[in-house]
N, C-alpha and C positions, 0 to 999 in steps of 0.2 A: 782707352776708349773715351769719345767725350760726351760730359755727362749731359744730361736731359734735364729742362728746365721748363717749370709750368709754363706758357705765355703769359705776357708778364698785360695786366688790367691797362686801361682807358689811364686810369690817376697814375699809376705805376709809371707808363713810359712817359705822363707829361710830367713828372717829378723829375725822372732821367734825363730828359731835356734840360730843364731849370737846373738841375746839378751841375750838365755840361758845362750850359752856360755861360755858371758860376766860376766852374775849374777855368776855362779859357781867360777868364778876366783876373782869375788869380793868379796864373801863372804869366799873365802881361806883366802884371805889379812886381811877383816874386821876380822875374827876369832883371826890372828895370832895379831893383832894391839890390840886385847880384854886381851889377855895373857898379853901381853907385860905393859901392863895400871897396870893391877893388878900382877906382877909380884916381887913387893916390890923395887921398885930402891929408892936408898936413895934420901933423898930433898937436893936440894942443890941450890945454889946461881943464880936466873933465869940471860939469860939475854937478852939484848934491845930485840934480834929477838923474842924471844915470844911474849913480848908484842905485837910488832908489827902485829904478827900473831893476838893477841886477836883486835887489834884497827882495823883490817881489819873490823872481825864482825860486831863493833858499828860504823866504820865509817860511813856508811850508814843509822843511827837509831838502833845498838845493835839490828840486828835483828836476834835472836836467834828463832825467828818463822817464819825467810820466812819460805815457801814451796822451799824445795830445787830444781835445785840448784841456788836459787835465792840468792843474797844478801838485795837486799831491802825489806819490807817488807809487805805484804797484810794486807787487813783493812778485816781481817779474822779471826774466830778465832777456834780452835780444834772443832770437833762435841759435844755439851753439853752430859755432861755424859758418859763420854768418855776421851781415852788418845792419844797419836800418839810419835812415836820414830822418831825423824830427825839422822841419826850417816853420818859420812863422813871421806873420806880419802884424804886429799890437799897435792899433789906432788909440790913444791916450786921450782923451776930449775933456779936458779937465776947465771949470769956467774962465780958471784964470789964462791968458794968451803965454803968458809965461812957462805955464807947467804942462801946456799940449805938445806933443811930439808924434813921434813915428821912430817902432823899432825892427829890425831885421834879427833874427836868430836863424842857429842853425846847427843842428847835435847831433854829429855823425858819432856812434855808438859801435863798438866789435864785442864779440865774443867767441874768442879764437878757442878757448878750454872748454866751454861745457857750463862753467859756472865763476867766469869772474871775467862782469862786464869795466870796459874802457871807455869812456867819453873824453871827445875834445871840440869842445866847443867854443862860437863864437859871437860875438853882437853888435849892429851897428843902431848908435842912439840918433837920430835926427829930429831935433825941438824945432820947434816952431820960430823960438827966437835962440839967438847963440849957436856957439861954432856943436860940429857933429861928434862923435866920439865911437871907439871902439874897446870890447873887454872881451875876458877869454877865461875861461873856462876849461877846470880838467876835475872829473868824478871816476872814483873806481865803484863798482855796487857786485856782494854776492847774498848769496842764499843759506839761510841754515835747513831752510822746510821749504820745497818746491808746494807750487799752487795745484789743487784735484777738485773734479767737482764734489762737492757737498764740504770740503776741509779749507785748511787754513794754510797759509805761507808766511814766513817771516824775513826779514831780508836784514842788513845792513851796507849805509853808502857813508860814502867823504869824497869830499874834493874842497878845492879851492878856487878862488874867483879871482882872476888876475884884470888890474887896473892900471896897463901901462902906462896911460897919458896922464896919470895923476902918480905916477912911484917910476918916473925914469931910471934909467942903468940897471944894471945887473940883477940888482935884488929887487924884482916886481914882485911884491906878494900883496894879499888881496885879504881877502875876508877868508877866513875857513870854514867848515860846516861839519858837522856828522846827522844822520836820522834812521830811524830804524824803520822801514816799510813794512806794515800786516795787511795782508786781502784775505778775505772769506767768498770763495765761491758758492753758487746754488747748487742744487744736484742737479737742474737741469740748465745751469749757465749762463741763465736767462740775467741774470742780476749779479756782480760781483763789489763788496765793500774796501775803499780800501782806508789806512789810517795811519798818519807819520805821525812820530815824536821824536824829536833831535834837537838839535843845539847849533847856535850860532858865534862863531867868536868876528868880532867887528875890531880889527885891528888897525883903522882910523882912529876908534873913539876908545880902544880897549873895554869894550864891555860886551857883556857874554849874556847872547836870549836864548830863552828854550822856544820852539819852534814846534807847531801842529796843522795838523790838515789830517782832514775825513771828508769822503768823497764814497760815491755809488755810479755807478756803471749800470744801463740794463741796456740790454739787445731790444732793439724796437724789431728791426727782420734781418734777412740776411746780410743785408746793405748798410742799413742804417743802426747807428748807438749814439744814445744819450749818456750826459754825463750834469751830473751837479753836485755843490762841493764846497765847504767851507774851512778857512784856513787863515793864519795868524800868525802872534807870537807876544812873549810877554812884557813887549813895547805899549801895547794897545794896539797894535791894528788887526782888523778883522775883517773878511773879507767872503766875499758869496761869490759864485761863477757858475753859468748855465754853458751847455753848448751839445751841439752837436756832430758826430765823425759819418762819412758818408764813404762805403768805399767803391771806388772806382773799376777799381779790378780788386775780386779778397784776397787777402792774405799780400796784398804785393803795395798798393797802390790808395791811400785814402787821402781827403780834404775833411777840414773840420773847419768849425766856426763858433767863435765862444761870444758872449759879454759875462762881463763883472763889474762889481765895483763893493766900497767900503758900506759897512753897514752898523747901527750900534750908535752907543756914545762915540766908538772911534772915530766916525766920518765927521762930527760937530767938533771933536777935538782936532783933525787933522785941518781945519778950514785955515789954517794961517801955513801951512808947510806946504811949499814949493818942493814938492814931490810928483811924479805922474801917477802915483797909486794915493797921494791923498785923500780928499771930496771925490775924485773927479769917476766917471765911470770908463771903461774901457771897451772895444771892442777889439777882436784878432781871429786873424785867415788863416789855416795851416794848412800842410803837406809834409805826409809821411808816405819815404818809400822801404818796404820791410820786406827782402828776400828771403826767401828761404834757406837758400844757402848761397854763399860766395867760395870758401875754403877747401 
């Protein structure tokens, strides 16, 4: 039977509007961003600024599974028997023309058992000046303590970050990672904590960082969640992120929208590194589709 829903206020349905929109213009972009992926551009010689874009991900615990537009990561894991698509678009507006780009993401995620999820993921970099670049991505993540309202979850993940167009032939290996995910629910749901600690192995430079991010979640209404969130590692950089998820249809269908950027001594330190997470700040569009079941 289908269910019964207050009518929705005067500001309610013009929010619903503007959400539309939104979704419509975002999925022009995402569209043209899917072309462009697969459009055949030759491989060629990455450089720093990608990575930099990939070490954004892991800096926090390689969290290729927040629920966007999170960077940290929940001690959650896809619905068993089941898959969910995370894809994103990250605007980089960094002052220098150099370090501005545009990225494409996209983290189709299973969980065929119950409790040990698969990602494989992908990325397309496109700077503003220089050739465009693609990296890839594979994380496994399970659970020692499922999440309840009023209790705690803990989790563990790893994967590795593949960087073809800079490690051709055979042996493409990347960066490594491990991080442990904790979330604390409310008793009534309204607000969820969450808190990575992990480690980074950089096997470019061969040197190994420990890796943090803490983040909060609170339910604005049925529709709507907020998200804000700090996260790093013991390079120095440090970083804040606001955003918000808007779902479309629940449980199936949402769009989000974050900014961030460096904060601290790290941002005055970072002003000479041609990085897109340097100085500069960021803004990013996402779409998640999360079935309930597929299997």
């Amino acid at each position: 039977m289908r269910a019964k829903y207050p009518k929705a206020s005067f500001h309610e349905r013009t929010l619903d509007k503007l959400t539309q929109v939104l979704v419509i213009l975002f999925l022009i972009r995402f569209t043209r961003q899917i072309i462009a992926f697969y459009d055949g551009y030759s491989l060629t010689p990455m450089k720093d600024i990608y990575i930099g874009s990939l070490l954004l991900l892991i800096w926090s615990g390689g969290s290729a599974q927040a629920a966007r537009p999170f960077v940290t990561d929940d001690a959650r894991l896809t619905t068993a028997g089941s898959c969910q698509l995370e894809s994103w678009t990250r605007l980089n507006r960094a002052s220098k023309p150099s370090a501005r780009s545009e990225e494409f993401w996209a983290f189709p995620a299973c969980n065929p058992s119950g409790n040990f999820e698969v990602t494989l993921g992908a990325a397309l970099g496109r700077p503003l000046e220089g050739p465009q670049s693609k990296d890839y991505v594979v994380q496994a993540k399970t659970l020692f303590r499922t999440l309840s309202p009023g209790n705690w979850a803990l989790g563990l993940a790893a994967g590795k970050v593949f960087h073809p167009e800079i490690n051709p032939g055979p042996n493409q290996f990347g960066n490594s990672y491990f991080y442990l995910p904790w979330s604390y629910a409310s008793e009534d749901e309204r607000w969820v904590i969450h808190v990575n600690l992990g480690g980074l192995r950089d096997q470019a430079s061969k040197n190994n960082r420990l890796t943090w991010g803490s983040g909060v979640e609170w339910k604005i209404n049925e529709r709507w969640l907020g998200i804000s969130e700090l996260f790093g590692d013991t390079s120095g950089g440090r970083y804040w992120q606001l955003g918000l998820r808007y779902s479309i249809i629940p449980d199936l269908v949402q769009v989000d929208t974050s900014l961030g950027r460096p904060f601290g001594a790290a941002a005055a330190d970072l002003q000479s590194v041609s990085l897109p997470y340097g100085p500069a700040r960021w803004v990013s569009f996402g779409l998640r589709f999360t079935p309930a079941s597929i299997f």
